[in-house]
C-alpha positions, 0 to 999 in steps of 0.5 A: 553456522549463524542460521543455526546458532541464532535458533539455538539461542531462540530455543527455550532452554529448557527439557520436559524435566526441568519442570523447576526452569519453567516456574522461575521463568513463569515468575520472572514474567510477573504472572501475565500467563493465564490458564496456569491455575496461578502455578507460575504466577508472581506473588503480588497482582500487578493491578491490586498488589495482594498476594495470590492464592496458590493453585487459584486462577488469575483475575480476569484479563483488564483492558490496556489503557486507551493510549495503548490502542495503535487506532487512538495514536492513528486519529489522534496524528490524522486529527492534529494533521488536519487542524495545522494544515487547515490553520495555516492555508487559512492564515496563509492563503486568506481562505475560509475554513470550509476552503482551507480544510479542502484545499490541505487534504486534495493537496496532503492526500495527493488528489492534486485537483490543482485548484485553487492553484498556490501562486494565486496568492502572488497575483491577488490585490495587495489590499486582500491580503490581511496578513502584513508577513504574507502581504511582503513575501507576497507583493513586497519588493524583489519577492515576485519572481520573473513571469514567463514572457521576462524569462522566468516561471511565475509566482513569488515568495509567499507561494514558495513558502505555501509548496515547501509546506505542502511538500511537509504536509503530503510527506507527513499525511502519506505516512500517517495515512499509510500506518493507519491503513497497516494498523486498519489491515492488521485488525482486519486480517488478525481479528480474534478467532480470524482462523477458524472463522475463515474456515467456516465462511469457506465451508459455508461457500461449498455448502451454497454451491451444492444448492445453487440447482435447488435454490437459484437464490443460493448463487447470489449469496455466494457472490455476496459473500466473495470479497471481490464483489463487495468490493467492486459493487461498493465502488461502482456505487460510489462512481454512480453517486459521483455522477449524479453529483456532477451531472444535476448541481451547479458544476454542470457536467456532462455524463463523461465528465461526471463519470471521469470526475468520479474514478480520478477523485476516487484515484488521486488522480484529481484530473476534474476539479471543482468550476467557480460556476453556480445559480440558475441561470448558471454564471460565473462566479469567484472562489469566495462566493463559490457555494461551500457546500462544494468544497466540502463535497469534494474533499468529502467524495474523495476521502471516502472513495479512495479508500473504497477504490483501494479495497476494490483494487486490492481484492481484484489484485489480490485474487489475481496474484492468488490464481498466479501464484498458486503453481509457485506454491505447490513448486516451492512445497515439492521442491527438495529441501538443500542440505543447508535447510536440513541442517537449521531444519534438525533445529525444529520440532521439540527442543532438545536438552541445551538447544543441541541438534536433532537425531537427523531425522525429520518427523510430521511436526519438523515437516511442517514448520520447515514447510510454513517457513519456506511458503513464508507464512511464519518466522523462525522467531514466531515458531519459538515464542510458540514453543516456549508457550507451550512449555510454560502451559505443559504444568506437569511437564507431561507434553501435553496440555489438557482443556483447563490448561489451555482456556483462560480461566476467568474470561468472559464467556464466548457464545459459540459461533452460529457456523462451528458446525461448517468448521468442524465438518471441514476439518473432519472431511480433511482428516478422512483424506489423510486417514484414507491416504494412510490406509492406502499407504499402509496395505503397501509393501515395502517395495511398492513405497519405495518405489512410490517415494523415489518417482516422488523424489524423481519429480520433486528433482525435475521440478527443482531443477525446473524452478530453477531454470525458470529464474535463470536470465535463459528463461526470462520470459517465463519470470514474473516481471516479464510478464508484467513488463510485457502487460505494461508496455501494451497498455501504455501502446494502446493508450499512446495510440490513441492520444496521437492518433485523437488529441492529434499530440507527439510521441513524447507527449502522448507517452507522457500524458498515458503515464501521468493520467494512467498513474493517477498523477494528475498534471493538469497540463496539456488539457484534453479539453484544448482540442476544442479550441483548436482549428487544426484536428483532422480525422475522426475527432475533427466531427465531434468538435466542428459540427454544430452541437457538438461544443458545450456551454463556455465557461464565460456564459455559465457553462463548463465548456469542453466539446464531445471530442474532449469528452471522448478522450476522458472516457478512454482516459478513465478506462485507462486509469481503472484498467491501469491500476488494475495491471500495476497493483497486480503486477506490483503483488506478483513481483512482491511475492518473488521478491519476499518469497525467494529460494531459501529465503527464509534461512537467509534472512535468519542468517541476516538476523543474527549477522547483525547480532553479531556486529551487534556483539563487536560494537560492544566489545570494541573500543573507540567510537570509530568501529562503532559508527561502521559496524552500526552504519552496516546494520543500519544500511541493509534495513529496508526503511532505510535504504527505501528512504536514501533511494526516495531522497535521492529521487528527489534530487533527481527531480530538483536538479531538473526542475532547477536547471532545465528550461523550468526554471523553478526555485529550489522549493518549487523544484522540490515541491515538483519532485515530491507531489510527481513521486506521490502522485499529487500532481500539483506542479506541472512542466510548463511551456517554456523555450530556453533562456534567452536575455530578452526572455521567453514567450509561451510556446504552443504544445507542438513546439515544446521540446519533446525532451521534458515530457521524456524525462517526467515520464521516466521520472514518474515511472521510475519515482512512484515505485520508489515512494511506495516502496520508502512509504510502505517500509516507513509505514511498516516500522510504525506498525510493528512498533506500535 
């Protein structure tokens, strides 16, 4: 009843003789109607308060003010965002501004290259440090916390205070970053004439593909033109510029260590960061004499390549979930209607007198709203705002809206798209079928369609009942989370294979560092280059290591360090994080699309909507503020931002209770700066090797002897925390948008 109450207060109220409605309706909305040939425009002109000529067209459209543009408000948060954050990692951190800039956006975008690190502000001479209120929190009595071999973790005060900064920063940039995105998306997806013009580019696709025999040329630009390859061709680009970059200046990479510098910057992984090395011969040099110019190609490298590497992640996965879930639209448009949605279905169509039902009967133009609203392609709210368009346009209420009622009068002139003709010959070559379909139908007898349409409806039940059974916990395995679970589980096997069996690690810490790198987290502990310093590696990886040759220059003379064995390992940790990123944004389209598409999903959330309304209503009527607060805070906790965001929060306290409780140690900041920066794939504090408390304090351990339990929980913390955050961030990002 809610479902069908909630259309009928939607539905204009209004019948094709109540011609007089329409005008005061078209008077109440102050003339912004074009096309009406000024019938139901107000009689003053909102910009030059004159009245309007009767039956004369309206001005011309005129522009929204620049602050009204949701792209102005994106660069205007993106450029304040970068100016404090560049401002006070200067005046905190003491670094330049090239530096300051770097080090705000790897560490608020979530790169996490970790270096600089910010407890070196704890260990720098007091003398270098300017600032009198940075120099106490950072050098002053009872501000240096215990170092690892007294029992503690390191750091001090100033250090805390730079994290829970950070912590701000990444929190902020996520959101603003992601708004940003959804407002870039939406012009993109929803440019104007977006509809027939991706009519044409796939009419323009066939038409190549009859002349690929003719014109070998013509399979070119049909690859050119898929997205996908755009995509791919622009990345690959970018991974080779990355290359060179780190291959033939001062940072001396090998081929590997370019190439894995590359994809985890354009990740956010941030796994190979920048080396205090430069000149010729090469040597070692400190932060401030490091060559700006680096920093700057850092930041620059990845701000532009994430976005490049999301485009091509996005158009791989989303032609992936297209071919998966192509059968579920077809199942969903022959499944049988229930009678709940034949009941709100009575609803569409042309509106009837006084919002009332229909005849019971379902014609072509229900037909096909209720099918656009059960593939989940419109909503309920969309369909009426149309149809009370159209009735503001139908002037002399006739049902129909010719030419001049329809195209704004006083526009500017659009020249006609060069491709119309590829258009116009699809939608042609589709009303043929329909037409040849019809004609078929019509040379049937009566006897013959019925029985044509009760195999259908026979089929149309079969596969009902199949959908069904499908979703059924009996049926598991052929549900889309099980798929991508089981795709999941053999891409991390394979990955933990290979780090037990090569790094020669645990169990635990081979899951570990499969998760943390395959998710482009980035922890910078353990290294895979620390097996070049080891004495124990047996096996295959051992003839990469100790033969001559094989270890690279250190740093101490110039050089990167590492060995072949470590370079080895980065290359199989960069097919790890491309492949995985691939296998997790599919995996996340699929399940979105189950979750977002469920069986009658459509009406519910019509019922949900006028529910609220509903509570709405009591709130109002109600008196005292008690019942108000319950019947708000039940609206309030079934709205997706802010149940994404409870959840985050209390992920977050997960991790801080873990980092200040367990043999970490941390402080409450750096418990949430550990928490926030794992969630959000920063990266930027890692476990470290820490035994238990003990009075006279703990020594570092070796990696073979820490307890397998910490690499455990921040696998789980991470595999369960990062859906969380893109859950909590895409509906933040989502409120802005529409907003906006």
């Amino acid at each position: 009843d809610w479902g069908r109450g909630c259309i009928r207060t939607m539905l204009p109220q209004i019948s094709p003789n109540q011609s007089q409605e329409v005008r005061q309706r078209g008077n109440q909305l102050g003339g912004s109607l074009p096309g009406l040939k000024g019938h139901l425009h107000s009689s003053l002109d909102e910009q030059q308060k004159q009245p309007l000529t009767p039956g004369a067209p309206p001005p011309p459209p005129t522009d929204a003010p620049l602050y009204k543009h949701p792209w102005v408000w994106c660069v205007l948060a993106l450029l304040i965002w970068i100016v404090f954050g560049t401002v006070w990692y200067g005046f905190w951190h003491g670094f330049s501004v090239i530096v300051a800039f770097y080090y705000h956006v790897q560490a608020g975008l979530s790169i996490g290259f970790g270096f600089p690190g910010a407890e070196e502000i704890c260990y720098k001479d007091p003398s270098q440090i300017s600032s009198p209120t940075v120099r106490h929190y950072a050098t002053g009595p009872g501000m240096q916390f215990p170092l690892p071999s007294e029992g503690g973790r390191g750091g001090c005060q100033a250090a805390d205070i730079s994290k829970a900064v950070t912590v701000l920063n990444i929190l902020t940039g996520s959101t603003i970053i992601a708004f940003c995105i959804g407002v870039l998306a939406d012009s993109l997806t929803s440019p104007a004439g977006g509809w027939y013009k991706r009519l044409i580019a796939e009419e323009r696709l066939k038409h190549l593909q009859k002349q690929t025999k003719e014109h070998p040329m013509a399979w070119l630009k049909i690859q050119m033109m898929k997205n996908w390859v755009r995509a791919v061709g622009c990345a690959w680009l970018w991974v080779v510029i990355g290359i060179l970059y780190g291959m033939f200046s001062d940072q001396k990479m090998s081929f590997i260590t370019a190439f894995y510098y590359s994809v985890t910057s354009m990740t956010a992984a941030g796994m190979e960061g920048p080396a205090t090395i430069q000149g010729e011969p090469s040597r070692p040099v400190s932060v401030e004499e490091l060559n700006q110019g680096h920093w700057v190609w850092f930041i620059v490298y990845a701000v532009i390549g994430a976005p490049i590497y999301g485009w091509a992640l996005t158009a791989i996965a989303a032609g992936y979930v297209d071919w998966v879930t192509k059968h579920d639209f077809h199942s969903t448009l022959h499944e049988q209607i229930t009678p709940d949605e034949f009941k709100i279905m009575d609803y569409l169509g042309y509106p009837s007198h006084h919002g009332e039902g229909g005849d019971g009967e379902i014609d072509m133009f229900e037909f096909v709203e209720c099918q656009l609203l059960r593939l989940n392609l419109v909503s309920v709210s969309h369909l009426m705002q149309i149809k009370m368009r159209f009735i503001d346009l139908d002037i002399d209420d006739s049902g129909t809206i010719d030419k001049d009622e329809l195209i704004l009068p006083g526009g500017v002139e659009q020249p006609a798209h060069p491709g119309m003709s590829y258009a116009m010959d699809a939608l042609k070559s589709i009303h043929h079928e329909i037409e040849d379909m019809r004609d078929a139908r019509s040379k049937l007898t009566t006897e013959e369609k019925t029985r044509l349409n009760d195999e259908s409806q026979a089929l149309a039940k079969e596969k009902t009942s199949q959908a069904a059974l499908n979703k059924t916990w009996g049926r598991f395995y052929k549900q889309a989370w099980f798929k991508c679970f089981v795709v999941f589980c053999l891409w991390v096997m394979s990955a933990c294979i290979f780090y037990s069996q090569w790094q020669q690690w645990g169990f635990w810490q081979s899951l570990y560092y499969s998760i943390q790198a395959g998710m482009s987290v980035g922890f910078p502990l353990p290294s895979e280059d620390e097996m070049c310093t080891k004495t124990g590696i047996e096996g295959r990886a051992a003839l990469f290591i100790y033969p001559e040759g094989q270890m690279y220059t250190p740093f101490a003379d110039g050089g990167r360090g590492g060995c072949v064995a470590g370079d080895m390992s980065k290359l199989f940790t960069t097919m790890l994080i491309l492949v995985g990123s691939s296998i997790i944004a599919s995996s996340i389209g699929i399940i979105a699309v189950a979750l977002l598409n469920p069986p009658g999903g459509w009406y519910k959330q019509l019922i949900a909507e006028e529910e609220h309304n509903h509570f709405r209503k009591i709130a109002e009527e109600s008196e005292g503020w008690v019942d108000d607060v319950y019947v708000y805070a039940k609206m309030y906790a079934s709205k997706g931002w802010v149940r994404s965001v409870l959840a985050l929060l209390a992920w977050i306290t997960v991790g801080i209770t873990y980092g200040t409780m367990s043999n970490q140690r941390m402080s409450f900041v750096t418990g949430l700066y550990f928490a926030v920066t794992s969630v959000s794939t920063g990266g930027l504090e890692a476990i470290m090797l820490l035994g238990d408390d003990t009075p006279s304090g703990d020594v570092r351990l070796e990696l073979d002897e820490f307890p397998g339990g910490n690499f455990a929980f921040v696998t789980g913390y991470l595999m369960i925390g990062i859906p969380i955050y893109a859950w909590a961030l895409t509906e933040i990002a989502s409120f802005f948008t529409k907003a906006m």
